[in-house]
Structures are given as C-alpha cells and as structure tokens.
Biopython code that builds the backbone (N, CA, C, O; Angstrom):
import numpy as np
from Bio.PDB.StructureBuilder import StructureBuilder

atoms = [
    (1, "UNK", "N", (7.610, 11.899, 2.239)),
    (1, "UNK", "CA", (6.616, 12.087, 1.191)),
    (1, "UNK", "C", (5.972, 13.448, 1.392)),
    (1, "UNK", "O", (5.984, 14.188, 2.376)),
    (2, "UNK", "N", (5.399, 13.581, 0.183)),
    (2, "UNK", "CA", (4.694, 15.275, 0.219)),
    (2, "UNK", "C", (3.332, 15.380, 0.389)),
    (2, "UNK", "O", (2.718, 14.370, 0.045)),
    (3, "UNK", "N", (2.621, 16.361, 0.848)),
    (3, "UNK", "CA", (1.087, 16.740, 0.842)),
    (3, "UNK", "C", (0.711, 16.152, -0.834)),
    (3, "UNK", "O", (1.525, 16.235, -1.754)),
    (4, "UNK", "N", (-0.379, 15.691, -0.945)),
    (4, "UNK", "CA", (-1.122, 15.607, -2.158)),
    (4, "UNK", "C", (-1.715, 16.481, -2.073)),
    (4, "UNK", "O", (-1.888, 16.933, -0.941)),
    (5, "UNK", "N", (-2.342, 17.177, -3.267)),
    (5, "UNK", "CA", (-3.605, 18.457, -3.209)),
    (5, "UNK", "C", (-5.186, 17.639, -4.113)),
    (5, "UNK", "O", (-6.212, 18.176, -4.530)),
    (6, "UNK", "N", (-4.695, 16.035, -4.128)),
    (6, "UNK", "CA", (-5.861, 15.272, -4.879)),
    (6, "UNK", "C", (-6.902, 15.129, -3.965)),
    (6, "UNK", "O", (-6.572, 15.320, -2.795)),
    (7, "UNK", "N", (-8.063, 14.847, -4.173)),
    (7, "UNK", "CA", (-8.723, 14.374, -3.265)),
    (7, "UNK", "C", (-8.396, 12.686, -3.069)),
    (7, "UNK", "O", (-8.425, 12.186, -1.945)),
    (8, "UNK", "N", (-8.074, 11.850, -4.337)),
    (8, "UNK", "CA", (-7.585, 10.891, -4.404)),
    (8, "UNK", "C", (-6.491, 10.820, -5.323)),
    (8, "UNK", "O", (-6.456, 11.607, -6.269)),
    (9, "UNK", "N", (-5.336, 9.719, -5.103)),
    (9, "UNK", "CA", (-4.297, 9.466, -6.154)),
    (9, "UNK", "C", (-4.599, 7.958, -6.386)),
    (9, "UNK", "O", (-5.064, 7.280, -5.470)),
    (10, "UNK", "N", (-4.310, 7.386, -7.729)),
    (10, "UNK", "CA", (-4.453, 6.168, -7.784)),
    (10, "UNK", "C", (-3.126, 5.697, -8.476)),
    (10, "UNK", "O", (-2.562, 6.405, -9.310)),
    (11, "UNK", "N", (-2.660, 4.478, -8.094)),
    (11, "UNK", "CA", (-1.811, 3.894, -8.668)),
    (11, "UNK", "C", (-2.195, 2.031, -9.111)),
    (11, "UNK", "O", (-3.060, 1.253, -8.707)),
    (12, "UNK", "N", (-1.174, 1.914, -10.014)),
    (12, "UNK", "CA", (-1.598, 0.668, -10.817)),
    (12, "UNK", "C", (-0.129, -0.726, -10.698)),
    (12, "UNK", "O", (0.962, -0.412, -11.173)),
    (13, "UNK", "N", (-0.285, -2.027, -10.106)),
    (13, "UNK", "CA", (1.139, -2.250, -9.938)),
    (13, "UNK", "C", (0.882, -3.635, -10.099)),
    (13, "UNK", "O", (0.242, -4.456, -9.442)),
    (14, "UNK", "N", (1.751, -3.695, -11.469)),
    (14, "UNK", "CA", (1.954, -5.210, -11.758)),
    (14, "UNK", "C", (3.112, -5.638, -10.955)),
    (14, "UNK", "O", (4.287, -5.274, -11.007)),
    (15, "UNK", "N", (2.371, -6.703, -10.014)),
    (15, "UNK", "CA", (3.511, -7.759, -9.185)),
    (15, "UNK", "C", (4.234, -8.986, -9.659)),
    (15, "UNK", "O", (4.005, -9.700, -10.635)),
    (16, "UNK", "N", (5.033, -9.049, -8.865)),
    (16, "UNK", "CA", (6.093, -10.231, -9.313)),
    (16, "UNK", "C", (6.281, -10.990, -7.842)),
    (16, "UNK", "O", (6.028, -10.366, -6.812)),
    (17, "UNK", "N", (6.787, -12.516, -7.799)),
    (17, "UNK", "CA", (6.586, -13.305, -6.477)),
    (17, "UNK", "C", (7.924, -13.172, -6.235)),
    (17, "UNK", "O", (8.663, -14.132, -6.017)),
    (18, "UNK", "N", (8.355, -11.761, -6.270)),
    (18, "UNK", "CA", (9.126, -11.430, -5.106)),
    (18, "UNK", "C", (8.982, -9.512, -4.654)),
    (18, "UNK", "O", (9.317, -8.604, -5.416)),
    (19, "UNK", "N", (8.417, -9.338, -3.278)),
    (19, "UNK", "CA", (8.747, -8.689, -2.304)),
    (19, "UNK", "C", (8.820, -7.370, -3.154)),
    (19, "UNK", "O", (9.930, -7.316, -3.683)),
    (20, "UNK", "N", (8.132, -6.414, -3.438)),
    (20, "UNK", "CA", (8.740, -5.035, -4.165)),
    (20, "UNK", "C", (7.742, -3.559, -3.361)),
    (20, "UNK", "O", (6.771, -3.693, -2.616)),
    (21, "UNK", "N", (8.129, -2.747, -3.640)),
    (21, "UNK", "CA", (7.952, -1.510, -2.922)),
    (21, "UNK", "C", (6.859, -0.798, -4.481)),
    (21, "UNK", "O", (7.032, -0.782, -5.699)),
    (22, "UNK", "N", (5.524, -0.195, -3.334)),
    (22, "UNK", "CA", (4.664, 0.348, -4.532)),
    (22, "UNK", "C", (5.407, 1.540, -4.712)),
    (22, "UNK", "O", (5.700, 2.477, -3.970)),
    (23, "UNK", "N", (5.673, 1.203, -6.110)),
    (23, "UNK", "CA", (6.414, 3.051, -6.362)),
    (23, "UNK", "C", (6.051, 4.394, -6.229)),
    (23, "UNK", "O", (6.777, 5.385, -6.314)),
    (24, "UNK", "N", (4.206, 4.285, -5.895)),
    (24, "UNK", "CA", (3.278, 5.368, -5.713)),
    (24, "UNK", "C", (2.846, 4.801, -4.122)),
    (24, "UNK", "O", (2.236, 3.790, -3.775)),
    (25, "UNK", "N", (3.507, 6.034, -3.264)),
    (25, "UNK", "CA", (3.812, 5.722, -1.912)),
    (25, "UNK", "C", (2.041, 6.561, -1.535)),
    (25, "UNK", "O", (1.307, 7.140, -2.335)),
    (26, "UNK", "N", (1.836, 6.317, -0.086)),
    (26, "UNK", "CA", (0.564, 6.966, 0.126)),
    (26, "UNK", "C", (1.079, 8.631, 0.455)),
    (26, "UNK", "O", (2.044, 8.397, 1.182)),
    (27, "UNK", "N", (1.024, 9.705, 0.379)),
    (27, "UNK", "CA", (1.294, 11.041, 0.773)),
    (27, "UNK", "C", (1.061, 11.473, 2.176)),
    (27, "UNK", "O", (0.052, 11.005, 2.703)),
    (28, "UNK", "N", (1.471, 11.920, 2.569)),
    (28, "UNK", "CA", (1.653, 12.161, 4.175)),
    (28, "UNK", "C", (0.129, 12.288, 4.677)),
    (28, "UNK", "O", (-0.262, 11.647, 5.652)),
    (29, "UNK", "N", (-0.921, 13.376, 3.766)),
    (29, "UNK", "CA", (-1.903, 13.215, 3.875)),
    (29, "UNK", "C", (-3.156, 12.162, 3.479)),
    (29, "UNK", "O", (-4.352, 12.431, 3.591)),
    (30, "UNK", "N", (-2.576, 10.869, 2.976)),
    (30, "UNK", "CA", (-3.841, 9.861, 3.090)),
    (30, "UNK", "C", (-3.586, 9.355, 4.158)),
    (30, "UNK", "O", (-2.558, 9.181, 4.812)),
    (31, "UNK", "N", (-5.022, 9.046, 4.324)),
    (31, "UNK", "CA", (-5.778, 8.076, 5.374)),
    (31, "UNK", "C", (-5.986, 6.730, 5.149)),
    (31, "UNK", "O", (-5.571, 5.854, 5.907)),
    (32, "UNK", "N", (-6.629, 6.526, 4.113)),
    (32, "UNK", "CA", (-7.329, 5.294, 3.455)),
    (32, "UNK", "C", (-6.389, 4.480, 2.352)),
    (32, "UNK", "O", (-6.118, 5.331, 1.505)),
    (33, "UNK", "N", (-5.799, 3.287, 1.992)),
    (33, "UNK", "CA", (-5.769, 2.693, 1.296)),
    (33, "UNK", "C", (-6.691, 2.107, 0.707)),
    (33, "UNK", "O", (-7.436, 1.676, 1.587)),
    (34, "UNK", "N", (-7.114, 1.813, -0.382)),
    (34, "UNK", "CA", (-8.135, 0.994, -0.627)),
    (34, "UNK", "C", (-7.131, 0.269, -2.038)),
    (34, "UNK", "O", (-6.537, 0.906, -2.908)),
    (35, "UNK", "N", (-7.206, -1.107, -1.888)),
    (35, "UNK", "CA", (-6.186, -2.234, -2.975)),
    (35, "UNK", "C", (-7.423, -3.240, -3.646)),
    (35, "UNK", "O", (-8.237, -3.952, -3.057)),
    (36, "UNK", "N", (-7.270, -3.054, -4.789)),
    (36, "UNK", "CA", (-8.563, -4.020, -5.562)),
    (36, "UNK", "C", (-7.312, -4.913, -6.442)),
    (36, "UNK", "O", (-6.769, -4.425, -7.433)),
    (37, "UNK", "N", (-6.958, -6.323, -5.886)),
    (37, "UNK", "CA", (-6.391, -7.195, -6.870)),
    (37, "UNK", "C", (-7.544, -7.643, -8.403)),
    (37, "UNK", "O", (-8.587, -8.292, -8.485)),
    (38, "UNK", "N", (-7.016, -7.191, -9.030)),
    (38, "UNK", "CA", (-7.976, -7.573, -10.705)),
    (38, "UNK", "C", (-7.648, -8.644, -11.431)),
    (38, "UNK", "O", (-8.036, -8.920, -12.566)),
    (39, "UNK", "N", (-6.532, -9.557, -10.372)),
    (39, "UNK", "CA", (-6.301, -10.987, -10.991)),
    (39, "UNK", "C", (-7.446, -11.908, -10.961)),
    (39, "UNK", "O", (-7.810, -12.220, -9.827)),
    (40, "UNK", "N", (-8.058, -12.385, -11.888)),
    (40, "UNK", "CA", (-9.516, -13.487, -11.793)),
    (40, "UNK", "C", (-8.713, -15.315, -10.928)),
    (40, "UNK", "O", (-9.357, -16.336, -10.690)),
    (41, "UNK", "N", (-7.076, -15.055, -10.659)),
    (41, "UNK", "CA", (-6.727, -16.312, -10.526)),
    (41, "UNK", "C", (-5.606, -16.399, -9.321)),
    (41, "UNK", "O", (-5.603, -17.462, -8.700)),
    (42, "UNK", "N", (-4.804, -15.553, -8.987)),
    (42, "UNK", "CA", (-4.148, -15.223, -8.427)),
    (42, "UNK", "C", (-4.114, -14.303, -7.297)),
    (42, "UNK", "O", (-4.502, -13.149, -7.478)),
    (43, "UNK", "N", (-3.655, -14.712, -6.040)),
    (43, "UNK", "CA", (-3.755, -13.564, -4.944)),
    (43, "UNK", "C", (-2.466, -13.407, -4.797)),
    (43, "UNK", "O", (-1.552, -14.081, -5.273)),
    (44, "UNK", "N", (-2.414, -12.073, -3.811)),
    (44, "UNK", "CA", (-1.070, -11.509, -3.209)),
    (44, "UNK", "C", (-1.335, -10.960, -1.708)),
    (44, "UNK", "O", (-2.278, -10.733, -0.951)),
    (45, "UNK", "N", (0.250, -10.876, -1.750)),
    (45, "UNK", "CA", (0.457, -10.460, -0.351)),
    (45, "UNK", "C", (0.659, -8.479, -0.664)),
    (45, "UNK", "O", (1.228, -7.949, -1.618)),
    (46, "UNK", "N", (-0.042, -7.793, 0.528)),
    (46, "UNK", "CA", (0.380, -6.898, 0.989)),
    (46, "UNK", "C", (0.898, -6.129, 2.153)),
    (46, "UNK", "O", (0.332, -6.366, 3.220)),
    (47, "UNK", "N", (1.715, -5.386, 2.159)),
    (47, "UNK", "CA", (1.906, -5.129, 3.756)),
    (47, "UNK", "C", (2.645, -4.120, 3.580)),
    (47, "UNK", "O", (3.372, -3.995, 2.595)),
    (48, "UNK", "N", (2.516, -3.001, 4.822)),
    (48, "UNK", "CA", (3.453, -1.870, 5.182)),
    (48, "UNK", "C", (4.570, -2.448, 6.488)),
    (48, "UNK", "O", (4.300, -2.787, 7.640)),
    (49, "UNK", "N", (5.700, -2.401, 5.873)),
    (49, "UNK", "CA", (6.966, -3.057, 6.550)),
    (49, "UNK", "C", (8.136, -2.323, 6.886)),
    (49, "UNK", "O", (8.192, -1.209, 6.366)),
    (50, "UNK", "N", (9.020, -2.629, 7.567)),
    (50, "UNK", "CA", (10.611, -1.858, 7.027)),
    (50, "UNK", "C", (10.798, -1.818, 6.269)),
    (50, "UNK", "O", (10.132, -2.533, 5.520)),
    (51, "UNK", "N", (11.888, -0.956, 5.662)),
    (51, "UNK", "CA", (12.021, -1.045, 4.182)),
    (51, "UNK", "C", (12.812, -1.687, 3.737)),
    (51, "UNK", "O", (13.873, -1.610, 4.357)),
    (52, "UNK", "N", (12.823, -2.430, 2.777)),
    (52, "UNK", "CA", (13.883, -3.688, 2.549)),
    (52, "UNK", "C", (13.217, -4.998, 3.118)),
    (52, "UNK", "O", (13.684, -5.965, 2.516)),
    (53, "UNK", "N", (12.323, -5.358, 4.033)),
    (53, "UNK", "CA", (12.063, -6.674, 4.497)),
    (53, "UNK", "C", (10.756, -7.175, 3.477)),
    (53, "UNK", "O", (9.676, -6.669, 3.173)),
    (54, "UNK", "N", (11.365, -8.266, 3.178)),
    (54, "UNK", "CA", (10.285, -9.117, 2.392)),
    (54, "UNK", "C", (8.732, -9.711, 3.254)),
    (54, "UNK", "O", (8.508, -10.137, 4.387)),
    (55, "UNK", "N", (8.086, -9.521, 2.317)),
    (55, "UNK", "CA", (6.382, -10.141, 3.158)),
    (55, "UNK", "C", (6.269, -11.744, 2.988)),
    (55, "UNK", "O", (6.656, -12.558, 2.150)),
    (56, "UNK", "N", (5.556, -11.790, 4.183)),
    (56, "UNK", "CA", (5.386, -13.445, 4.103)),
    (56, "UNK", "C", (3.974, -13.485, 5.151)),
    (56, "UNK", "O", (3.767, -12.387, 5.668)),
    (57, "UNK", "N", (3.336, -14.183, 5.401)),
    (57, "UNK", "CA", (2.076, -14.493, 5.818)),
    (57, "UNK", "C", (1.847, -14.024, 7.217)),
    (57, "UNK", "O", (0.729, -13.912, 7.720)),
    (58, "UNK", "N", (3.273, -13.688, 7.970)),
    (58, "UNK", "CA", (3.364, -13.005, 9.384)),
    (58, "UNK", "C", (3.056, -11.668, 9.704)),
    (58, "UNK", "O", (2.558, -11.057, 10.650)),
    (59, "UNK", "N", (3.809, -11.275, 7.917)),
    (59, "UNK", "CA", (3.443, -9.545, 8.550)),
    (59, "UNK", "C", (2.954, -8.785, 6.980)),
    (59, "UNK", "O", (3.303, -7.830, 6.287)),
    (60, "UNK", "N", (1.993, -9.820, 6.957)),
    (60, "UNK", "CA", (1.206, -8.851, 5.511)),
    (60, "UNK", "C", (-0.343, -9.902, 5.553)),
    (60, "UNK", "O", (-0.680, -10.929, 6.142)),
    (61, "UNK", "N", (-1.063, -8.828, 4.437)),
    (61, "UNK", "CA", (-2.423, -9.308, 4.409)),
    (61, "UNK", "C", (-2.563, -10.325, 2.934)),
    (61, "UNK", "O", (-1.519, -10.212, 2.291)),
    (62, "UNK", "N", (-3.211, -10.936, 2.491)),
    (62, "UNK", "CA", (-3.632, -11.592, 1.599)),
    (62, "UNK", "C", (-4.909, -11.165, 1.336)),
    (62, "UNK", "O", (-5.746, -10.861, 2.186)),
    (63, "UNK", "N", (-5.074, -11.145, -0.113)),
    (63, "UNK", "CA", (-5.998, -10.513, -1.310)),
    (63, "UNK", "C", (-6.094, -11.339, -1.941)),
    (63, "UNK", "O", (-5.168, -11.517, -2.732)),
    (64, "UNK", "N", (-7.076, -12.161, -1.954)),
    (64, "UNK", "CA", (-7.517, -13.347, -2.873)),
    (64, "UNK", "C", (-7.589, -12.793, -4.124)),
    (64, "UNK", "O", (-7.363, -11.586, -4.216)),
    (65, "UNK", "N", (-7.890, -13.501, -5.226)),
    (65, "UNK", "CA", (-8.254, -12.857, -6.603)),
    (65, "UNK", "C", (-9.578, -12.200, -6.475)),
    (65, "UNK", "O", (-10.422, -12.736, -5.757)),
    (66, "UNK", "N", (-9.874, -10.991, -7.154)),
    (66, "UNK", "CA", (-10.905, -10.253, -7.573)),
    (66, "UNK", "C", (-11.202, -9.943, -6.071)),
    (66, "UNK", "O", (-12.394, -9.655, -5.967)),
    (67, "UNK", "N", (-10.723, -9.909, -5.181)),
    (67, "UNK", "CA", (-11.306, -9.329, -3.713)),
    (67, "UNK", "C", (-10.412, -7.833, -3.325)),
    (67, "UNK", "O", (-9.287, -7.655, -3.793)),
    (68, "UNK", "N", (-10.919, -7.058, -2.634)),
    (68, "UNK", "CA", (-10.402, -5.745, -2.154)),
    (68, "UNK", "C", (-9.933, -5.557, -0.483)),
    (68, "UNK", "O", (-10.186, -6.383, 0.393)),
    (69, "UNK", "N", (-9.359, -4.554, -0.329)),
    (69, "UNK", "CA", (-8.610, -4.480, 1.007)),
    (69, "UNK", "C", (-8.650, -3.255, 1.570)),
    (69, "UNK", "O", (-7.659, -2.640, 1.178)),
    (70, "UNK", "N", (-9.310, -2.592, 2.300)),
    (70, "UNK", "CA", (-8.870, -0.877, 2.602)),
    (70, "UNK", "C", (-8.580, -1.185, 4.120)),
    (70, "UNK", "O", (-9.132, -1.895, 4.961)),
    (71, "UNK", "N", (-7.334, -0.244, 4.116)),
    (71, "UNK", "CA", (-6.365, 0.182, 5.174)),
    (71, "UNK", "C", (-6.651, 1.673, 5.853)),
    (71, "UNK", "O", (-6.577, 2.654, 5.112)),
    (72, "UNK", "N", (-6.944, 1.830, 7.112)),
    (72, "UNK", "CA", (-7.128, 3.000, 7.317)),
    (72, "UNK", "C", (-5.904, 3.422, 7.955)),
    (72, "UNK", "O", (-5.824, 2.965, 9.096)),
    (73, "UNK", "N", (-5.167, 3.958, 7.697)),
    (73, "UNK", "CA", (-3.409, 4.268, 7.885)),
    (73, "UNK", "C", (-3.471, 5.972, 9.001)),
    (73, "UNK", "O", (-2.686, 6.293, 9.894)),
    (74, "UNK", "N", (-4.446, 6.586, 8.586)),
    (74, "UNK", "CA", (-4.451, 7.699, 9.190)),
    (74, "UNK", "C", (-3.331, 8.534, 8.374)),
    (74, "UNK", "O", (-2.379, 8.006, 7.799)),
    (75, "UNK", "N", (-3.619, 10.044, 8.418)),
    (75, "UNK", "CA", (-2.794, 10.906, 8.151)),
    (75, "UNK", "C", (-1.366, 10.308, 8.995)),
    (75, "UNK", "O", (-1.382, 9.468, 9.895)),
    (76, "UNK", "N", (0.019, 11.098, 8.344)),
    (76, "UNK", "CA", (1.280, 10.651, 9.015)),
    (76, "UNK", "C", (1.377, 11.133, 10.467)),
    (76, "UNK", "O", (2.012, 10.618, 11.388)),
    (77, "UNK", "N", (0.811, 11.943, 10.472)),
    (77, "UNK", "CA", (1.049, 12.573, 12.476)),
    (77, "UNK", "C", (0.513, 11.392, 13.220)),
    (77, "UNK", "O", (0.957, 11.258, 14.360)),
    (78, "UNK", "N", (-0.673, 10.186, 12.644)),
    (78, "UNK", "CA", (-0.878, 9.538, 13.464)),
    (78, "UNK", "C", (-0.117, 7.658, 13.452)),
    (78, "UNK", "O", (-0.218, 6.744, 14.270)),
    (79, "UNK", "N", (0.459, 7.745, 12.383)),
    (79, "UNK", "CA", (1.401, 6.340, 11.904)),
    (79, "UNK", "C", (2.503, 6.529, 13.016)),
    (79, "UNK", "O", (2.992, 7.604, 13.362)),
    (80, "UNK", "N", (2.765, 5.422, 13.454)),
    (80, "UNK", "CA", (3.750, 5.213, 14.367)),
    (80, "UNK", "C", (5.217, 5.092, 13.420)),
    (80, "UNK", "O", (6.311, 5.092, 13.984)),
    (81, "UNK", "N", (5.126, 5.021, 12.383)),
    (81, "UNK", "CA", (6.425, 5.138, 11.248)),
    (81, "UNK", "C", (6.336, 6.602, 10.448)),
    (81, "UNK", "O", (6.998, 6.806, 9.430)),
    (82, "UNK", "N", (5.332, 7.713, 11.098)),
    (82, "UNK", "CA", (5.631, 8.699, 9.886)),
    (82, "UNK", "C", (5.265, 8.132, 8.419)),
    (82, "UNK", "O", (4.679, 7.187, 7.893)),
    (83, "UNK", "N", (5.912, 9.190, 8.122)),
    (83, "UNK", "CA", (5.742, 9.227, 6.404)),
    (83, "UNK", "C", (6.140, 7.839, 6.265)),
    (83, "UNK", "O", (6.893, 7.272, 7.057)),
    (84, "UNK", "N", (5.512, 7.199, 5.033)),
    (84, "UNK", "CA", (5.593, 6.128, 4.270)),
    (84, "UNK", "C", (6.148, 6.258, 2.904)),
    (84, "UNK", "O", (5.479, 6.126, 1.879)),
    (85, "UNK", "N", (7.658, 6.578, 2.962)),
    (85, "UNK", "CA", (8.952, 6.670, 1.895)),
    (85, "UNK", "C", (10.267, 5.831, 1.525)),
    (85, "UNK", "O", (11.279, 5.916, 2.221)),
    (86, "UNK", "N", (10.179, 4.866, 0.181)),
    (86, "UNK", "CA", (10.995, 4.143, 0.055)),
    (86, "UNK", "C", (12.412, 4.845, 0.057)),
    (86, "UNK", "O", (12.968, 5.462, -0.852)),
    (87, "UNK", "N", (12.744, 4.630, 1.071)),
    (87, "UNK", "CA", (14.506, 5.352, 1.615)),
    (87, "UNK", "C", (14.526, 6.270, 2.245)),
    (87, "UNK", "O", (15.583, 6.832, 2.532)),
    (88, "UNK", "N", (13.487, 6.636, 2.595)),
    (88, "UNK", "CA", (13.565, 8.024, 3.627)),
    (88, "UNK", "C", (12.859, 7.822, 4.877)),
    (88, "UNK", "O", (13.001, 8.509, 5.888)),
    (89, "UNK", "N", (11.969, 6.674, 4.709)),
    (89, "UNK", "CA", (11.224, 6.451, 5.921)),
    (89, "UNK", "C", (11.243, 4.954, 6.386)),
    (89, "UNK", "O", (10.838, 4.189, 5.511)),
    (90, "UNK", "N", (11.617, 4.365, 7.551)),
    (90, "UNK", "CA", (11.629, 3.512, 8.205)),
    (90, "UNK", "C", (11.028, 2.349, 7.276)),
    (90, "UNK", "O", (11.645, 1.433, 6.731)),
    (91, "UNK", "N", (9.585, 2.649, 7.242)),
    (91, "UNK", "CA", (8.648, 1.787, 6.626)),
    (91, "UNK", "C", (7.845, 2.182, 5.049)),
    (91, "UNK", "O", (7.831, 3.282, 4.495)),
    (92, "UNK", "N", (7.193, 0.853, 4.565)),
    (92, "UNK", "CA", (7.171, 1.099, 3.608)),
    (92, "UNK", "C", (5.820, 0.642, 2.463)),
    (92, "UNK", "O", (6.284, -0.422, 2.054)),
    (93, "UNK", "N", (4.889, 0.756, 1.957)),
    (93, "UNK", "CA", (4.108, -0.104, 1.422)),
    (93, "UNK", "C", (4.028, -1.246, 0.058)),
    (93, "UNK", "O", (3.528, -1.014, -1.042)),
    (94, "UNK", "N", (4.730, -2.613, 0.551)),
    (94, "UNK", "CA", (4.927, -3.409, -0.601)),
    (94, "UNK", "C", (4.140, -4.376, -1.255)),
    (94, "UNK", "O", (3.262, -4.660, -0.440)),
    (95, "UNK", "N", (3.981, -5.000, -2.220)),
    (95, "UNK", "CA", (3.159, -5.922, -2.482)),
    (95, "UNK", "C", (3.973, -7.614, -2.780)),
    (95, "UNK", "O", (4.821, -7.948, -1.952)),
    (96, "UNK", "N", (3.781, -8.218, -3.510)),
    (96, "UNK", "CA", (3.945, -9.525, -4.073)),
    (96, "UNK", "C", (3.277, -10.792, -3.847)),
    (96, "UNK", "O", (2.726, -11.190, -2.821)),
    (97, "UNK", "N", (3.431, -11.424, -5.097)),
    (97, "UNK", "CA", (2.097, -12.013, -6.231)),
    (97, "UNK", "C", (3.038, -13.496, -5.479)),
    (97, "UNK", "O", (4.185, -13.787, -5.139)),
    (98, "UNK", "N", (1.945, -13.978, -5.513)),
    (98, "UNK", "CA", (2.109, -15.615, -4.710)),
    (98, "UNK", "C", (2.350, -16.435, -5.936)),
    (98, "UNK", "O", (2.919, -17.524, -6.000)),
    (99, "UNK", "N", (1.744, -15.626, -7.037)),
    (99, "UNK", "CA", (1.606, -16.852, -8.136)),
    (99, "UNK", "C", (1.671, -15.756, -9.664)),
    (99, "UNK", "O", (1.067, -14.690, -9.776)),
    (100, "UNK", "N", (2.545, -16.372, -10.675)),
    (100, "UNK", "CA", (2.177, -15.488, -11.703)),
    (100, "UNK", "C", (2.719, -13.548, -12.065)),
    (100, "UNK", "O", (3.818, -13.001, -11.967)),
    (101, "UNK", "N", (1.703, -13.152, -12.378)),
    (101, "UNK", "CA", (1.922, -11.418, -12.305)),
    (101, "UNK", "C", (0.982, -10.728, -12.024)),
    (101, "UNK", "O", (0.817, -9.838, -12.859)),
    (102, "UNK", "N", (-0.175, -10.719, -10.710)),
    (102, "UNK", "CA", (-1.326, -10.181, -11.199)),
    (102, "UNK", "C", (-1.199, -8.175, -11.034)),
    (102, "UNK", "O", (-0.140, -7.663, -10.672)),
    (103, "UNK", "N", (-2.026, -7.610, -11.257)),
    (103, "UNK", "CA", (-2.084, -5.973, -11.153)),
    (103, "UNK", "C", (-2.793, -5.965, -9.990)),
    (103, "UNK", "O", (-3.559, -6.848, -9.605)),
    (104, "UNK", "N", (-2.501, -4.885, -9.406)),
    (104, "UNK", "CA", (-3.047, -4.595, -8.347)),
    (104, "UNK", "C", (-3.483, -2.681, -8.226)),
    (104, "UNK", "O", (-2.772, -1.687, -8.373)),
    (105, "UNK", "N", (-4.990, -2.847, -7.891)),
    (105, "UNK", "CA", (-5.025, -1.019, -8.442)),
    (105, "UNK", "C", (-5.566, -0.801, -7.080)),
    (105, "UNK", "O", (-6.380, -1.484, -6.458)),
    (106, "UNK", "N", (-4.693, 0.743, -6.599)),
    (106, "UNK", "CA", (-4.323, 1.267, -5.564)),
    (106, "UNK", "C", (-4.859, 2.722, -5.815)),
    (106, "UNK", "O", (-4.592, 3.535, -6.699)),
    (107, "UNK", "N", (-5.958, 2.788, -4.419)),
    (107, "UNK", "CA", (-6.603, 4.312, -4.432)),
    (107, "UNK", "C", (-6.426, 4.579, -3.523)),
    (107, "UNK", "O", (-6.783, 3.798, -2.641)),
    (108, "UNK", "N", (-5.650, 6.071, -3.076)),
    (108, "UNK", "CA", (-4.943, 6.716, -1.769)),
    (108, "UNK", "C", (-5.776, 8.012, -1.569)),
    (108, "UNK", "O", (-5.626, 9.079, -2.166)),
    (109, "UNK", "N", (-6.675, 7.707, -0.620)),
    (109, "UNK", "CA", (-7.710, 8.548, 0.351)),
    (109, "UNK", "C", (-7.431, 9.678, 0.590)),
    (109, "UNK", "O", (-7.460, 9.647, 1.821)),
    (110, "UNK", "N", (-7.073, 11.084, 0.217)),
    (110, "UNK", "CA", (-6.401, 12.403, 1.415)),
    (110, "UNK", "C", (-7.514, 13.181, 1.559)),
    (110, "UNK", "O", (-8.619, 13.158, 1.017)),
    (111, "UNK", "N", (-6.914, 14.014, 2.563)),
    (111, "UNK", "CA", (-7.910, 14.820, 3.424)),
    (111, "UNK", "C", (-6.854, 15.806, 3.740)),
    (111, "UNK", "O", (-5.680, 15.616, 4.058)),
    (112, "UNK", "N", (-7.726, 17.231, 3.537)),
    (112, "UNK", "CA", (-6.971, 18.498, 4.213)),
    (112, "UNK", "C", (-6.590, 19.004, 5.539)),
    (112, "UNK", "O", (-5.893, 19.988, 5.786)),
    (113, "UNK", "N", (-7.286, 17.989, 6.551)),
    (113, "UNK", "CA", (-6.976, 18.203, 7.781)),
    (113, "UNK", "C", (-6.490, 16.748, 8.517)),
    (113, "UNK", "O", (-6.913, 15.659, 8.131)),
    (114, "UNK", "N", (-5.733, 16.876, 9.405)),
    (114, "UNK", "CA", (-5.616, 15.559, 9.891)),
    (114, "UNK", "C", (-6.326, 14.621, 10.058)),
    (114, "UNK", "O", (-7.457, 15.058, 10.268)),
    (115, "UNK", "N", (-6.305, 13.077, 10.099)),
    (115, "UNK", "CA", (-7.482, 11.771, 10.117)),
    (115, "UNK", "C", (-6.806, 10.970, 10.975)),
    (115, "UNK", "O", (-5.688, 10.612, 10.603)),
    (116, "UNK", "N", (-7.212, 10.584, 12.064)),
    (116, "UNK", "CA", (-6.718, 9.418, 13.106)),
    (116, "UNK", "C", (-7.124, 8.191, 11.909)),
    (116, "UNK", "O", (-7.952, 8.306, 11.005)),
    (117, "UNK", "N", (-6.518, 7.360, 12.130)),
    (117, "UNK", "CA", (-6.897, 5.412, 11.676)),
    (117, "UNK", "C", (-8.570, 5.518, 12.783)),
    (117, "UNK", "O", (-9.299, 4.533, 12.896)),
]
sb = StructureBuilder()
sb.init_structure("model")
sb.init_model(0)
sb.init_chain("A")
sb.init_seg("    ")
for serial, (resi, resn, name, xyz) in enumerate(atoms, 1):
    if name == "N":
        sb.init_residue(resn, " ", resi, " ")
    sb.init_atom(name, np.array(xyz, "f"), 0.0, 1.0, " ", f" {name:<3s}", serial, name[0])
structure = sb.get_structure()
C-alpha cells in the first residue's frame, strides 16, 4: 500500500455473512482504525488476518449494532505484517455481517511521521 497525503481516508462497506476483504485498505501511514457499524440490528465480525482466511470469533472482534471499534495498528514500520494489502501483503483487513447486510463506515487515521500502536 501507498503513503496517503489525507489527514484521514474514509471508507464505506456493505457486508455480507461471508468473510470479505475491505477494498479501502489502511495506507502504510495510518495508525488508527476507527469502524462505526450503522446497522440499528445487526453486528459483525472484524479482523486483520492472512489473506484469504475467513473470521470467526477466535481471531476477530465483534461490533454490536450502532457500537464503534478503533484499532490502533501503528504506522507499517511498526505492524508485525507490514503493509496491509489484499495480495501483496501477508495480512489483511476483513469484515462480515453475522446476520443480514449491515454497512460499516471506516475512518483511517495518518500521520506524517511514524506512530507506534
């Protein structure tokens, strides 16, 4: 993945109850995830994984409906997987909906100088 020059990027991701990769990856330079599920009924799973492995309650977080989640990931120099790139990098950030389709809106933190977690 590449430097962002945003102070923030946001992305928007309607899920499905199976296992999918956010197509708006975090940029080498965020730190912060922050995930607001906007389903009033439905929660999901999230998690940064290998790429290709499906989430299940072992290795991802749960987001009740209308509740939020921030991840402090650190710039990539400090991720033990590097960059976070579907096919280029080990690992990956995915979501999926336990129930239904809910959206899930995704704000990616950067900073111009490096950020430990």
């Amino acid at each position: 993945m590449a430097i962002s020059t945003n102070l923030i990027d946001y992305a928007t991701v309607t899920t499905s109850t199976t296992s999918a990769d956010v197509a708006t990856q975090p940029a080498d330079n965020c730190h912060t995830i922050i995930m607001l599920n906007t389903d009033g009924t439905n929660s999901v799973l999230v998690g940064i994984v290998d790429d290709g492995t499906n989430l299940t309650a072992s290795n991802s977080a749960t987001i009740i409906a209308g509740a939020s989640l921030s991840l402090k990931i650190g710039t990539s120099q400090f991720r033990p997987c590097g960059s976070l790139n579907s096919g280029a990098g080990p690992q990956i950030l995915r979501v999926e909906a336990l129930a239904a389709t809910p959206v899930i809106s995704f704000q990616f933190l950067n900073a111009t100088l490096p950020v430990a977690p």
